[in-house]
C-alpha positions in Angstrom: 166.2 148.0 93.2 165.8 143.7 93.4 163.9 144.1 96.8 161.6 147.2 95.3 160.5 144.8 92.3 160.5 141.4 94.9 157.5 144.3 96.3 156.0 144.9 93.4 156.0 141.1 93.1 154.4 140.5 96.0 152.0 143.3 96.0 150.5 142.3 92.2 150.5 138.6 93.7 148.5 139.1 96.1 146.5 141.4 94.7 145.8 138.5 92.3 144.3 136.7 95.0 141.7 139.0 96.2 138.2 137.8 94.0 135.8 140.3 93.3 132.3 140.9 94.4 130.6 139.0 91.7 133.0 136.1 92.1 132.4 135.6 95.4 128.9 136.4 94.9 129.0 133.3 92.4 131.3 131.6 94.7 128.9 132.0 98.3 125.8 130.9 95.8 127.2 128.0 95.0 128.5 126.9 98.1 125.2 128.0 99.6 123.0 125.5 97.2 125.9 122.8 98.0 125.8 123.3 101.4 122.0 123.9 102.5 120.0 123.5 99.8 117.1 122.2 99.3 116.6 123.7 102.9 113.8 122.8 105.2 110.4 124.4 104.4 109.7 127.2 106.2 106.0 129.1 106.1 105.7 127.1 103.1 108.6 127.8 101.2 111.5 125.6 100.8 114.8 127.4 99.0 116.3 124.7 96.6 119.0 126.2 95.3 120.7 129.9 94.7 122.6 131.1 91.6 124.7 134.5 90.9 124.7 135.5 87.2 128.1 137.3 86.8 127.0 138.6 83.2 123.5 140.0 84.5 124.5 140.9 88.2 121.8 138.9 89.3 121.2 136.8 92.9 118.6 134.5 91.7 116.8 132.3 94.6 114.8 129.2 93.2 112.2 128.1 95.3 109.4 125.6 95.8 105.8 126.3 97.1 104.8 123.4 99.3 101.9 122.7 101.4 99.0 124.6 101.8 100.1 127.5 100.0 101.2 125.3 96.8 97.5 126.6 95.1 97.9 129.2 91.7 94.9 131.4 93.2 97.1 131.7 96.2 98.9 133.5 94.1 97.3 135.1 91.5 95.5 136.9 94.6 98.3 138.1 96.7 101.0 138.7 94.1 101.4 142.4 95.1 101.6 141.6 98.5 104.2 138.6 97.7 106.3 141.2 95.7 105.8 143.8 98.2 107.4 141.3 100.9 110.5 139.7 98.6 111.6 143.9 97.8 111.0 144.6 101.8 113.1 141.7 102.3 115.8 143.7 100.0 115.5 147.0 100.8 115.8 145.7 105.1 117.9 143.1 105.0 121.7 143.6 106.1 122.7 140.4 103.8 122.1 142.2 100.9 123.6 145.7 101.9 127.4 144.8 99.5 125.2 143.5 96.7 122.1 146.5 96.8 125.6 148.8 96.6 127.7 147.1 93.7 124.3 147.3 92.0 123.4 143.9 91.9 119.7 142.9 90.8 117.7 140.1 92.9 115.6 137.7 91.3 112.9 135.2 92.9 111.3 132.0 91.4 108.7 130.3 93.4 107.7 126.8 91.5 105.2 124.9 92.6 106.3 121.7 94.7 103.7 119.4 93.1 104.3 120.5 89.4 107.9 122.1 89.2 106.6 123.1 85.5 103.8 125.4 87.2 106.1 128.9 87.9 103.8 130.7 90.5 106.1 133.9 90.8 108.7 135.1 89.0 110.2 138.7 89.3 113.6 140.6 88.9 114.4 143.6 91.2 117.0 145.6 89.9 118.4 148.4 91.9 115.9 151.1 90.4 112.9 148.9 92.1 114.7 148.8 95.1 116.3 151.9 95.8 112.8 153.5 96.1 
């Protein structure tokens, strides 16, 4: 009987110590924006930091537009195409695969680099949008 408990012990323990999928989703985030972030510019774009919203379910990258591309008609003319490309990015990337299935929602912001008060693009995909 002692060792069957000293089991259940151990089994609840470390069970304990197993995090779920939206705290380690909060957890990678963080150490993500701690660890890389703001990360170089690439085609423009330079990722400065990444948050997970355990409430909302929601992977939101914050971004700033540099460069070139750091223009609001650049914008206001490709915006489908731009959204187009982020829900690709979903739907096709293997990163997001564990999120897309616990039914996470993926949210991009893409500020301006020159005016961080200018907000270029902002838009939540939620697994409806992306499980087209």
């Amino acid at each position: 009987m002692k060792n069957i408990l000293l089991l259940m012990a151990s089994a609840i323990l470390l069970s304990s110590c197993h995090e779920s999928l939206e705290k380690r989703a909060q957890r990678e985030a963080r150490e993500y924006t701690e660890k890389y972030c703001p990360t170089p510019v690439r085609d423009y774009v330079r990722t400065d930091s990444v948050s997970f919203d355990i409430n909302t379910k929601t992977y939101h990258y914050y971004c700033s537009i540099v460069g070139d591309l750091d223009n609001r008609t650049i914008f206001d003319i490709n915006r489908e195409k731009i959204a187009e490309a982020l829900q690709t990015q979903i739907n096709e990337g293997t990163n997001f695969r564990a999120y897309k299935k616990a039914g996470f929602s993926f949210q991009w912001t893409l500020r301006s680099d020159k005016d961080k008060k200018m907000v270029y693009f902002d838009k939540k995909y939620t697994p409806k949008d992306y499980n087209k």
